[in-house]
C-alpha positions in Angstrom: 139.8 67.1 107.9 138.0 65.5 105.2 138.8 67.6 101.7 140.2 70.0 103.7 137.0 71.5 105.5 135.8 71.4 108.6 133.6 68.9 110.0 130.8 71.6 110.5 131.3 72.8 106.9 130.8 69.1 105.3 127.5 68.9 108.0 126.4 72.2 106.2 126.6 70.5 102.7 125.3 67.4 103.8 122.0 69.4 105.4 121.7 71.6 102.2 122.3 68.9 99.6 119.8 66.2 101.7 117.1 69.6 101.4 117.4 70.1 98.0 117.1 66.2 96.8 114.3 65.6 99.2 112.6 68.6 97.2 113.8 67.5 94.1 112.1 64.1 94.2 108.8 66.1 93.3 107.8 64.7 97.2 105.4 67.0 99.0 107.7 70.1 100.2 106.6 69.9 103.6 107.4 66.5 104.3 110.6 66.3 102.6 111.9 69.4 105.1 111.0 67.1 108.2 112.8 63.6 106.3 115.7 65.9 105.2 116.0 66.7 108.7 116.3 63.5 109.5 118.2 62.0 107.1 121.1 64.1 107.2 120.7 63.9 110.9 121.9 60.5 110.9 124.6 60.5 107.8 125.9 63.4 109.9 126.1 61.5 113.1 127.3 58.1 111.2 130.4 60.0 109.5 131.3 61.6 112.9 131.0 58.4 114.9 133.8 56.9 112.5 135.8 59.8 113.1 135.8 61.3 109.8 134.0 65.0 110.9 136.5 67.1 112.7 135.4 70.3 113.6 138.7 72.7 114.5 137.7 74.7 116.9 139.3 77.6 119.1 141.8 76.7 121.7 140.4 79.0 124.5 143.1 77.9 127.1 145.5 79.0 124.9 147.7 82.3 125.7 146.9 83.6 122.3 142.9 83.3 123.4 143.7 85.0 127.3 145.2 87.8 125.5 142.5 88.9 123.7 140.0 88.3 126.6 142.3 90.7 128.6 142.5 93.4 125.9 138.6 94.0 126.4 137.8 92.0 123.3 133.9 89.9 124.0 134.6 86.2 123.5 131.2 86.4 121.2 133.0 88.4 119.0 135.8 85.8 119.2 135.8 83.2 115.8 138.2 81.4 113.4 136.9 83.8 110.6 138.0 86.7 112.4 141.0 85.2 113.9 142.5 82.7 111.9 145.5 82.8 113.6 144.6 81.5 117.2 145.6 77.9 118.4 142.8 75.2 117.5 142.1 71.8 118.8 140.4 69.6 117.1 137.0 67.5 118.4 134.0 65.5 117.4 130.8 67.6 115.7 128.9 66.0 118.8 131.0 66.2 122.0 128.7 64.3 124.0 128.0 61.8 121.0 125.3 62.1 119.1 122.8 59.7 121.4 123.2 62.9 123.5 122.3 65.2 120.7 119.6 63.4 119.0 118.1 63.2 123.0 118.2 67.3 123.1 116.9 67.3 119.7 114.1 65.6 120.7 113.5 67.7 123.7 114.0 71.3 121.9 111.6 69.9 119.0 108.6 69.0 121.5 109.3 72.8 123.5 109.3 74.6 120.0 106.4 72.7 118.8 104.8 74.0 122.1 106.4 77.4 121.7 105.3 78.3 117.8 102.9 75.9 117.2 100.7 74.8 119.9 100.5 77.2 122.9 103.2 79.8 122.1 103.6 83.9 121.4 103.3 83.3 118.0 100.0 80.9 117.2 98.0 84.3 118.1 99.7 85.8 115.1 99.7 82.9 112.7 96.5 82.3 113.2 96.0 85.3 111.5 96.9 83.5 108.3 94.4 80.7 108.5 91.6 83.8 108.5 93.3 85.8 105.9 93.6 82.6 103.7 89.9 81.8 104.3 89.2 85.3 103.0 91.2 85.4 99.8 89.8 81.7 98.8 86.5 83.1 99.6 86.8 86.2 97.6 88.3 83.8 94.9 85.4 81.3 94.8 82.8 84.0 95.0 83.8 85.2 91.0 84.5 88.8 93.0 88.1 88.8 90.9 86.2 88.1 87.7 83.5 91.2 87.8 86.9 93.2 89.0 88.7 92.3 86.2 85.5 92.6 83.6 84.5 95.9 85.0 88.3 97.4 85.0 88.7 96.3 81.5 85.4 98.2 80.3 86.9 101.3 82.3 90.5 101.2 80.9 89.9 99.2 78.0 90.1 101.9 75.5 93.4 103.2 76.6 96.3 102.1 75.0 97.6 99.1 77.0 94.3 99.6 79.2 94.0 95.8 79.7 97.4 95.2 80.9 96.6 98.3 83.2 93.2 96.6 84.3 95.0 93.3 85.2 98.1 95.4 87.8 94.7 97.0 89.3 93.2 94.0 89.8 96.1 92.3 91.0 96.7 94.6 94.1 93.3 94.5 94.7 93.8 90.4 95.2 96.8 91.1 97.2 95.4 93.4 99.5 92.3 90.3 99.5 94.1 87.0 99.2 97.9 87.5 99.9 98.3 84.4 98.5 100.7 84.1 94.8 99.8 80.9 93.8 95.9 81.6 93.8 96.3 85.3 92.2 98.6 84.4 88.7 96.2 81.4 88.5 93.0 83.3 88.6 94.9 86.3 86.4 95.8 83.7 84.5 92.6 81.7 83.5 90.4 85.0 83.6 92.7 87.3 81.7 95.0 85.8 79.5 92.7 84.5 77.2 91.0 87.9 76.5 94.1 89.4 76.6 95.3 87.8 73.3 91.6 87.1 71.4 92.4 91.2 71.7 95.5 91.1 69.5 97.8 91.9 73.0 101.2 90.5 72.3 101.8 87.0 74.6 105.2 88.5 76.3 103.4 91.6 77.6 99.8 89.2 78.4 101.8 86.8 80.6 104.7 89.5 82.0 101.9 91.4 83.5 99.9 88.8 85.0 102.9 86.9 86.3 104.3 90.5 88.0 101.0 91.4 89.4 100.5 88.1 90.8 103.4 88.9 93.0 102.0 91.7 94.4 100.5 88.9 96.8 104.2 89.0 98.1 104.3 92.8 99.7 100.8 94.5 99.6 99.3 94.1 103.2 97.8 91.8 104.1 100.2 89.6 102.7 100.9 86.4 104.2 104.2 86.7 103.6 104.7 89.8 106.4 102.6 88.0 108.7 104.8 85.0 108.5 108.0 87.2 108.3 106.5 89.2 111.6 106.1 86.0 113.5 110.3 85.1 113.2 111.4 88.8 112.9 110.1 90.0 116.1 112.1 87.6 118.4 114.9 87.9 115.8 115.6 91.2 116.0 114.9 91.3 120.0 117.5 88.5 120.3 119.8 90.5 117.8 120.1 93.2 119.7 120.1 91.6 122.7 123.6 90.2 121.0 124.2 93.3 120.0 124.0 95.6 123.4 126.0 92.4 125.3 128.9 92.8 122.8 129.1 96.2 123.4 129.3 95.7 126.9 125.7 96.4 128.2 123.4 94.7 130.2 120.7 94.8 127.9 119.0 96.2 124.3 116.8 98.5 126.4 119.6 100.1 128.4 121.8 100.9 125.0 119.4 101.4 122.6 117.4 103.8 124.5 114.2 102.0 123.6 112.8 98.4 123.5 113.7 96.3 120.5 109.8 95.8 119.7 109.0 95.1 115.9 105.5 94.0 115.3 103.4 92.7 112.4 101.3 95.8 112.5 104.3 98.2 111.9 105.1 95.6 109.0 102.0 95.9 107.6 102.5 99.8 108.0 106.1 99.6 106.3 104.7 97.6 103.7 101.8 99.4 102.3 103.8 102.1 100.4 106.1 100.2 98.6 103.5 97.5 96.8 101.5 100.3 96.0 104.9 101.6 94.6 105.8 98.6 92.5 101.7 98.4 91.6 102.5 102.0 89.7 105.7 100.6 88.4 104.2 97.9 86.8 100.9 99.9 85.5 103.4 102.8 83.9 105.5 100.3 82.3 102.6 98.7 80.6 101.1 101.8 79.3 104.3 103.3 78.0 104.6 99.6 76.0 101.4 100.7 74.9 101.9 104.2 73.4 105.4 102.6 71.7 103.9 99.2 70.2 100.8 100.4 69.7 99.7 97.2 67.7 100.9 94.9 70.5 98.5 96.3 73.4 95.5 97.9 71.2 92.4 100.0 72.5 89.2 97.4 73.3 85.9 98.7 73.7 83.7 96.0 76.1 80.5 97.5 75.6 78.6 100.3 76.8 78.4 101.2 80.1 74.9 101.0 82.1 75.9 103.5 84.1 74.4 107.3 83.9 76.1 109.5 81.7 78.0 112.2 83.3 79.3 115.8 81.4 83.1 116.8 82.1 81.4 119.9 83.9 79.5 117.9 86.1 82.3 115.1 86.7 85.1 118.3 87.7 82.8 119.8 89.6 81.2 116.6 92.2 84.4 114.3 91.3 86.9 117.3 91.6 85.9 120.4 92.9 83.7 119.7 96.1 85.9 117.3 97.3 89.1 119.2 96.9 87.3 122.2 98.4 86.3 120.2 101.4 89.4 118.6 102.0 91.3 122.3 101.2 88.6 123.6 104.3 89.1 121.4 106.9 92.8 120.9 106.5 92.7 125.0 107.0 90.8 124.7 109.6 93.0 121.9 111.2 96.1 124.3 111.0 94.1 127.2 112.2 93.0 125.3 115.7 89.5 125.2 114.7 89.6 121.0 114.7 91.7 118.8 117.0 91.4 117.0 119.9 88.8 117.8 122.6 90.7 115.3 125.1 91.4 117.8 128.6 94.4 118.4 129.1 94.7 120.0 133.3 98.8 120.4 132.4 100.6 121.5 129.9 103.6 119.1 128.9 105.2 121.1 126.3 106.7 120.0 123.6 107.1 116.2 123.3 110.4 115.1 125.9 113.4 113.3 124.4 113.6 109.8 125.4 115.9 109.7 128.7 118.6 107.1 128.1 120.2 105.1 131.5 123.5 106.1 132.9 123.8 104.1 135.6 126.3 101.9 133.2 129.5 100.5 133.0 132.1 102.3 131.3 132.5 100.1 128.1 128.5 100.5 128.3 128.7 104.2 128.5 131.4 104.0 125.8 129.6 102.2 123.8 126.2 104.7 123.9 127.9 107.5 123.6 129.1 106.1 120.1 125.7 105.3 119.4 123.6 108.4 120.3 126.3 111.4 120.6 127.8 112.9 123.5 125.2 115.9 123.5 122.3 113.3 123.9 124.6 111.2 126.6 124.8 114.6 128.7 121.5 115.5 128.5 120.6 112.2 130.0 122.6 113.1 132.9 121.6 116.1 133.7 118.1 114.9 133.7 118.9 112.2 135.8 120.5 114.5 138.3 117.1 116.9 138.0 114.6 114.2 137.7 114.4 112.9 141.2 113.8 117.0 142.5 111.5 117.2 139.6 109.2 114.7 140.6 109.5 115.6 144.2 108.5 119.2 143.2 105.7 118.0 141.1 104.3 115.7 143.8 103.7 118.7 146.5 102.8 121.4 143.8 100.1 118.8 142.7 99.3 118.0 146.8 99.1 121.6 147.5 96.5 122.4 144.7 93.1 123.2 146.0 89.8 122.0 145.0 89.4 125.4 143.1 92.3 125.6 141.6 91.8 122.6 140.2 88.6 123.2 139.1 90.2 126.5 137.3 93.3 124.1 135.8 89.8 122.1 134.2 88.0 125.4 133.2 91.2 127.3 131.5 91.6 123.4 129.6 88.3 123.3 128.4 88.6 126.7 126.7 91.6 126.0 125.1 90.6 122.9 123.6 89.6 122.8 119.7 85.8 123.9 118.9 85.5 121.0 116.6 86.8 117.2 117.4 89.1 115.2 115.2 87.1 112.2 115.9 83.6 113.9 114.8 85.7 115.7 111.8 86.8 112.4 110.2 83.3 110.7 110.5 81.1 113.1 108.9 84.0 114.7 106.1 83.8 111.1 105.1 79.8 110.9 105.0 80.3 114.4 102.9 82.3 112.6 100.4 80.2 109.7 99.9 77.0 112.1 99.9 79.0 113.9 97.4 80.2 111.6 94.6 76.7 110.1 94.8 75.5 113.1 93.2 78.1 112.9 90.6 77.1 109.7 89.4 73.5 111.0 88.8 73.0 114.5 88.3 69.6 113.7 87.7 67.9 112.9 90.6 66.8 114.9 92.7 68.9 116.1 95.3 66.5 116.4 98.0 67.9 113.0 99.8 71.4 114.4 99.9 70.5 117.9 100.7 69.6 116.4 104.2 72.5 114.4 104.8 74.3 117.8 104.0 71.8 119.6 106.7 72.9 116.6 109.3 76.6 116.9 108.7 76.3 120.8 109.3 74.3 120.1 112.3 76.5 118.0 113.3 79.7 120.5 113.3 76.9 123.4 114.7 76.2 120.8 118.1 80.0 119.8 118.5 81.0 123.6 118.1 77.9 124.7 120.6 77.5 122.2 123.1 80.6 119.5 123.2 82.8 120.4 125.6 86.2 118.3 126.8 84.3 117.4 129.5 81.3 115.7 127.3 80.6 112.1 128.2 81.1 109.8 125.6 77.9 108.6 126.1 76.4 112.2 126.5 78.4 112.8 122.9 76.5 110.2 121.6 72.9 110.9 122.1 73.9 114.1 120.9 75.0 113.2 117.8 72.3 110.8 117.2 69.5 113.7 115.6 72.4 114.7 112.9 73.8 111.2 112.8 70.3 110.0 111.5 69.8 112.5 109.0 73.2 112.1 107.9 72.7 108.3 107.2 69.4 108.8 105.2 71.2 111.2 102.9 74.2 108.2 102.6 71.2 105.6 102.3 70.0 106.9 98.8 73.9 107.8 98.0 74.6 104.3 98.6 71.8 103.2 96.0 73.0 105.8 93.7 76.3 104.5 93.5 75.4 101.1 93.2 74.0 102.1 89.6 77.5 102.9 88.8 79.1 100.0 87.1 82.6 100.6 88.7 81.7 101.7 92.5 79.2 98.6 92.6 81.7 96.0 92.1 84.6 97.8 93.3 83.0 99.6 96.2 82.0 96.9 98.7 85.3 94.4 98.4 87.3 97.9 98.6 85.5 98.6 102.1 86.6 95.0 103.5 89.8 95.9 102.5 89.9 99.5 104.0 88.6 97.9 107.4 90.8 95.2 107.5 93.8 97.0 106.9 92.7 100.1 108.4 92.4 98.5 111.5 95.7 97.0 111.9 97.5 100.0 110.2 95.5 102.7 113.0 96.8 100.8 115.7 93.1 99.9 116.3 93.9 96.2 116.2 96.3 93.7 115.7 96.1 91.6 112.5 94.7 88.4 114.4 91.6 90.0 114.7 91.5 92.0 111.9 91.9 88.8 109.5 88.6 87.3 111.8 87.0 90.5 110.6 87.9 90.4 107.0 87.0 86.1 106.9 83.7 87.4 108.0 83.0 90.4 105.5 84.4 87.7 103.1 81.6 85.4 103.6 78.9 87.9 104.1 79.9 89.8 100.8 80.0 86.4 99.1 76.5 85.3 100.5 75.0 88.7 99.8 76.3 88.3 95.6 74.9 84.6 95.7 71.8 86.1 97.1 71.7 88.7 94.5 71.9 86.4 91.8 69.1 84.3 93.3 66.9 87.0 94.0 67.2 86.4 97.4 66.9 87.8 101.0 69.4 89.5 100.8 68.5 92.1 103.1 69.7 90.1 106.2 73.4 90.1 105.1 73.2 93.9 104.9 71.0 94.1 108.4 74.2 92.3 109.8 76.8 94.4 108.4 74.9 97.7 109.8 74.5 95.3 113.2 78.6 95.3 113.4 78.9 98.7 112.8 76.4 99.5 115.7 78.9 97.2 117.9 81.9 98.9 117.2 80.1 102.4 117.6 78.6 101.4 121.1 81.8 99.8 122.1 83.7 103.3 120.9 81.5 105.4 122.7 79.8 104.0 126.4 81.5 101.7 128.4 80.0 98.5 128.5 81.9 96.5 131.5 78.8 96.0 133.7 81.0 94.1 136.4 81.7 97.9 138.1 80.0 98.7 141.0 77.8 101.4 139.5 76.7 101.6 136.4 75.2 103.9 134.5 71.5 103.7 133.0 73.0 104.8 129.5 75.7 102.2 130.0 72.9 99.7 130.5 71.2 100.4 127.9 74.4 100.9 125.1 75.2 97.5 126.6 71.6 95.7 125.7 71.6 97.5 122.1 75.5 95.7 121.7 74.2 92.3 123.3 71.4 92.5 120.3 73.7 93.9 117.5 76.0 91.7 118.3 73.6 88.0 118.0 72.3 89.6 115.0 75.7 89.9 113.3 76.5 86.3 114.2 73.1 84.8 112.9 73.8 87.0 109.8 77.2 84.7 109.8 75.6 81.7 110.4 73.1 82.5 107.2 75.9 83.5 105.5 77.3 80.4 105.9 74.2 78.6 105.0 73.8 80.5 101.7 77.3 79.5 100.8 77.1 76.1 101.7 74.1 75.2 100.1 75.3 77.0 96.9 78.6 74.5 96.9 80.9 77.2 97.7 81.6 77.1 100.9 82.9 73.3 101.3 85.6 73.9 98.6 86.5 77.2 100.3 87.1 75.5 103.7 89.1 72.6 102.1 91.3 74.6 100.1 91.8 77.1 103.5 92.6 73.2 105.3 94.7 72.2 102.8 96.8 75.6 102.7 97.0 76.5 106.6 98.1 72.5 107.1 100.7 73.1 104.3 102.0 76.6 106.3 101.8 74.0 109.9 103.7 71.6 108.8 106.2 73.7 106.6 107.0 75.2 110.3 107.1 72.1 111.5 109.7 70.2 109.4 111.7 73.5 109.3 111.9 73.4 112.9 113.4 69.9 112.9 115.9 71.1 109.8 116.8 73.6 112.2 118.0 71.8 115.2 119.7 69.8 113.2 122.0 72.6 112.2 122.1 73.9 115.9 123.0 70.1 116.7 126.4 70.5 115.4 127.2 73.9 115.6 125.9 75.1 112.0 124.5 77.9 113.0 126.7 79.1 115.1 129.1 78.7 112.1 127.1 80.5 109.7 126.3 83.4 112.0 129.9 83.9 112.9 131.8 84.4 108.9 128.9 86.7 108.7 129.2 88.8 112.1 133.5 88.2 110.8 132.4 91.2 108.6 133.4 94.6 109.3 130.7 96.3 107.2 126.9 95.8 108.2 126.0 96.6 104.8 128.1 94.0 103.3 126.7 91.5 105.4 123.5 92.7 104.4 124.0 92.3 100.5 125.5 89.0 100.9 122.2 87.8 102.5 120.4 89.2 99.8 122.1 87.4 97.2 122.1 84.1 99.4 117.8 84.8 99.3 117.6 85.4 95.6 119.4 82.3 94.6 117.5 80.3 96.9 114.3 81.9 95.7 114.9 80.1 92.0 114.4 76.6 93.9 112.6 77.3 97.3 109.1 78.3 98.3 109.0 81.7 100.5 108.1 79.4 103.3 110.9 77.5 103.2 113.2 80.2 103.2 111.3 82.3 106.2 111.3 79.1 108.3 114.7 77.6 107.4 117.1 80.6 106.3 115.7 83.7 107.9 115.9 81.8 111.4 119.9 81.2 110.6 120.7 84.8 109.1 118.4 86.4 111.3 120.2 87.3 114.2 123.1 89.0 112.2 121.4 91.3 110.2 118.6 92.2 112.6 121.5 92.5 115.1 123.6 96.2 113.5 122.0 99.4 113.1 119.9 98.6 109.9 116.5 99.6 110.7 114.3 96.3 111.0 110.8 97.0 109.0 113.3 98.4 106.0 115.3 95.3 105.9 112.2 92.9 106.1 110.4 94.9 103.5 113.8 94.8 101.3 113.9 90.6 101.7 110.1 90.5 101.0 110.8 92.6 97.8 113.4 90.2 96.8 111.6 87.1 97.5 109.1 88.8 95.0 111.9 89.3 92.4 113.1 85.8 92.7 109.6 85.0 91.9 109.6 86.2 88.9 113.1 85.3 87.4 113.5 82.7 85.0 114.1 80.0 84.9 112.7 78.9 88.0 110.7 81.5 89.0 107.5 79.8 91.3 105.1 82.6 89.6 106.6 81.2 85.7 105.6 77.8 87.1 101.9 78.8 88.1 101.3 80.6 84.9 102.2 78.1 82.9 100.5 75.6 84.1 96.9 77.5 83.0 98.3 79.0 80.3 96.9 78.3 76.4 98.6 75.9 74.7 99.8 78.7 71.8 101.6 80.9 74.7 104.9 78.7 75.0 107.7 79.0 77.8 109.9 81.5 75.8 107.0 84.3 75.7 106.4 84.0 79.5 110.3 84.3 80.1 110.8 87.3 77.3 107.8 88.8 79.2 109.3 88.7 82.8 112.1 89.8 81.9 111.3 93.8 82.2 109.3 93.0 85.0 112.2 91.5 86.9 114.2 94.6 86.1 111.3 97.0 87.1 111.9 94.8 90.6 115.8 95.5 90.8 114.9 99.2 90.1 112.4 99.0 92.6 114.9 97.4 95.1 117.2 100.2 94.5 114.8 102.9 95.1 113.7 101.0 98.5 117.8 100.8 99.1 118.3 104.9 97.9 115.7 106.3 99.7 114.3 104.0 103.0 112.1 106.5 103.7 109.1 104.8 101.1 109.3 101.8 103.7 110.0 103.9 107.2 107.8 107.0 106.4 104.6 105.6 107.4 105.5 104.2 110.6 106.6 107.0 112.4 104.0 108.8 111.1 100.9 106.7 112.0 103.1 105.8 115.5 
């Protein structure tokens, strides 16, 4: 063995030490992945054509190896790390030469290509990115972070720190927008910095709270980083447990886990929300406590008055406060008292909500192996449901036969009366038109009420008609034009609420990239969706919210953006409500009809695109936005590319085999666990998160998504730590970015003394995420 490793060992330095000169030639990243690929492809297969690359591997003929078979133990499970002592023989890296490996190299490269780039699972998914990118540079472009930041500073300005706290707000605002780091600390950075020190704020805290908030790119959905991440994860943690159930002797995940080993980009985005929003507090509270202790390093500013209406602290507690707390207070009552829930008919009662029924029909190292896993009480349970199912259903089948055409229709009479007066559906609509109908008439107390007095009047009709004549057996067509009277009068209260608040400084800047976000990640986090598209959706609302600013500022037409954007909502309420497949055999007159008004919303929305469009291009926006979006989706492409290659290199010659086995060699999941953690960190200082989710997560994958640690938790944990490595000096990517656009008085030393608490506030927040899992897994199960 050359210096006393083994010849997959040297093929592992070779690969990483090829990697991180390519990268440190200052050659573009993406390329140098592919050429490292390559390169140490061929020193690799030079070395072990001269014979010096011996790989000592297990002797399975061997007695020592039959014995261990024969005492039960899986040959998976069987390595050098965890049995050191067994027999080895020694052999070339490539047993078949490496002619023979660079020809299945070839051959894997064009089916992955295929697979996760061209026609694959995946390409659905990552298209995602190219939409969400689109939307962030647009936001970017369109000066929508600049108005955030000015208004946010003229809000928390004069509270101590208030600047630093303005910059954390506006930097999970441009997370949940953009997702992207790079473009976030630069815009903090050239927008903020600047003011932040003409207004005596010390440089450290200036450039520790824009680098830190920048990050928040990293975790807040929709991040491209847990889009990315969801792409490998999925099939990762499928094909760990896969590993997982076959070592334990079953024949699948699904038989011994009880469940399928599904973990989407939705649930992700779900798992994710809570903690950025988490370390978003974090951040803000550290900032004002620096504040209220070095009062002369983050001072009060005043910006200016506001134009906005002045409002008493009577009248802000009572229509900011008071109203809405009471509202909320009465329908949550009302929810627990039965008086709101679903009106959906339900002819049987189920009961309670039945245990999941796991397979018996195992093996006995299977069975073994599940009762370990789920307890012996949940083990017979299963059986004796299996023995009672099949009479169950039987018994079922003829009691449901025998039924008679009036007891059935008694079963549908006795469900309609139990079902809730008042819908959930109809509930969360108009509550939410109350709310906007009420804050409106905080923000001027002056006008006359009249406006919102009858969007109150249709939101009480509304309730009176669902309580009167909705039944469970209501069409949802039927429900509909029923609604449509109160409906109306609802949205001409909301129409003057909606000018009102526009008067408001805050809610007009805030108010209409805050709904984009709410839809975008609204839709994917209900289950509504999947992020693909939602991410079309939010490109969209990114363009027509930029063309409709442009407009303003030009005095424009503005009107047709805002025609459009009522067009889409009319879509998704006529696609909610009627069914619009006309291919049926009969279809109804108010089908027809839903489906004409949907055919005309929905060319209206599009030609409010196209103007859109048109607005932006002719204003020089819109051909920088779509270069920058080419230029960052081709860099993501061909990252994945290159990566792929750099991967099947390592496969080539065993490396990740290797790898994976001294991991799987440890007893301890958890172990395991930190180790990869550290691994991710260190490589953070000199790799891109794209280079680590394509060409490290891949190798590690299957060992840590393959134990009992629950999936979303640990991809949130390596997202969080990506973040942290992001941060820490001296190689932090973030530093690197700020620097760059920093003034020339702000030196390297203040950014590094600024990150530093920062980077901490990340450990602690890693901790807290490790302490108590339920701030990552508490929102899954309960939106699923």
């Amino acid at each position: 063995m050359l210096f006393g490793l083994d010849g997959v060992e040297i093929g592992l330095i070779i690969v990483f030490l090829t990697l991180f000169a390519g990268i440190m030639t200052g050659f573009p990243v993406a390329f140098a992945i592919g050429g490292a690929g390559v390169i140490s492809f061929a020193i690799i297969a030079a070395l072990d054509s001269a014979g010096l690359l011996i790989h000592q591997a297990i002797d399975t003929s061997s007695a020592e190896y039959s014995a261990l078979v024969a005492e039960g133990v899986i040959r998976e499970s069987i390595s050098v790390f965890r049995y050191p002592e067994l027999p080895r023989i020694e052999e070339h890296l490539f047993p078949g030469g490496w002619e023979q490996a660079m020809e299945r190299n070839i051959s894997f490269i064009v089916n992955r290509m295929n697979e996760r780039v061209i026609a694959g699972q995946s390409i659905e998914t990552l298209l995602a990115v190219l939409m969400f990118v689109l939307m962030g540079i647009t936001l970017e472009r369109s000066k929508i972070a600049e108005e955030l930041l000015t208004t946010m500073a003229r809000v928390f300005g004069p509270l101590p720190g208030g600047l630093a706290v303005s910059i954390v707000i506006v930097g999970a605002f441009l997370a949940a927008s953009t997702g992207i780091v790079g473009a976030t600390v630069v815009t903090m950075g050239l927008l903020a910095l600047p003011t932040m020190l003409r207004n005596g704020y010390s440089p450290e805290l200036a450039t520790g709270v824009i680098a830190a908030s920048g990050t928040l790119g990293q975790i807040i959905p929709p991040s491209i980083v847990i889009v990315l991440l969801g792409t490998l994860v999925g099939d990762l943690y499928a094909t760990g447990q896969e590993t997982r159930a076959q070592l334990a002797g079953c024949s699948d995940a699904l038989t011994y886990l009880g469940e399928p080993a599904v973990l989407s980009v939705g649930t992700l985005f779900q798992a994710a929300l809570l903690p950025g929003l988490f370390l978003a507090f974090l951040y803000g509270a550290y900032a004002f406590g620096f504040a209220l202790l070095n009062p002369s390093k983050a001072p009060a500013v005043e910006f200016g008055a506001s134009t906005s209406e002045p409002v008493t602290r009577n009248e802000g507690l009572t229509w900011f406060l008071g109203v809405p707390a009471a509202i909320l207070i009465v329908v949550g009552l009302a929810a627990n008292g039965g008086l709101i829930g679903t009106q959906s008919p339900h002819l049987v009662d189920a009961g309670p909500q039945q245990e999941r029924v796991l397979r018996t029909n195992v093996s006995e190292q299977c069975q073994a192996a599940m009762i370990e896993l789920h307890g012996q009480e949940t083990w017979d349970r299963a059986v004796e449901a299996r023995a009672a199912g099949a009479a169950a259903e039987e018994e079922a089948a003829a009691a449901a036969a025998e039924m008679t055409d009036e007891e059935r229709a008694a079963a549908a009479a006795a469900a309609v009366l139990t079902a809730a007066p008042i819908g959930t559906g109809v509930t969360a609509i108009f509550v939410l038109l109350g709310l906007i109908l009420t804050i409106a008439r905080g923000i001027s107390p002056t006008s006359s009420p009249t406006p919102l007095l009858v969007g109150a009047g249709g939101i009480a009709l509304a309730f009176l008609l669902d309580i009167l004549v909705l039944t469970p057996a209501t069409s949802s067509g039927a429900t509909f034009l029923i609604l449509a009277v109160p409906t109306i009068l609802t949205l001409y209260g909301c129409r003057e609420a909606m000018v009102r608040l526009a008067r408001n400084d805050l809610l007009r800047v805030v108010f209409p990239p805050l709904i984009l976000i709410v839809a975008v990640l609204g839709s994917i986090l209900g289950g509504i969706t999947n992020p693909t598209p939602a991410a079309a959706l939010g490109a969209s609302g990114a363009i027509m919210l930029a063309a409709y600013r442009k407009l303003k500022e030009e005095n424009g037409k503005s009107k047709i953006v805002i025609w459009a954007s009522f067009a889409i909502v009319i879509m998704i309420l006529l696609g909610v409500n009627f069914d619009l497949r006309i291919t049926r055999e009969v279809v109804p007159i108010e089908d027809w009809i839903a489906y004409v008004l949907a055919q005309m919303a929905y060319h209206f929305a599009f030609f409010g695109l196209l103007f859109s469009c048109w607005v932006l291009f002719r204003s020089n926006i819109l051909s920088p936005v779509v270069r920058e979006t080419a230029k960052v989706t081709s860099m993501v492409f061909t990252i994945l590319i290159g990566s792929q290659m750099l991967n099947l290199v390592l496969i080539s010659f065993g490396g990740e085999h290797h790898i994976q086995q001294y991991l799987r060699s440890f007893d301890n999941e958890l172990v395991v666990f930190f180790v990869v953690m550290a691994i991710l960190f260190i490589l953070g200082f000199v790799l891109d998160f794209l280079e680590i989710i394509y060409i490290v997560i891949p190798i590690v994958g299957p060992v840590i998504y393959g134990g009992t640690l629950d999936p979303a938790w640990v991809t949130i944990m390596i997202a969080v730590n990506l973040q942290t490595s992001f941060l820490t000096p001296p190689f932090g990517f973030a530093l690197f970015y700020l620097r760059g656009v920093a003034p020339p008085q702000v030196t390297t030393g203040h950014i590094y003394r600024g990150v530093v608490p920062f980077v901490l506030i990340q450990v602690i927040g890693l901790l807290l995420l490790y302490f108590f899992p339920g701030i990552v897994t508490i929102l899954p199960d309960l939106l699923n």
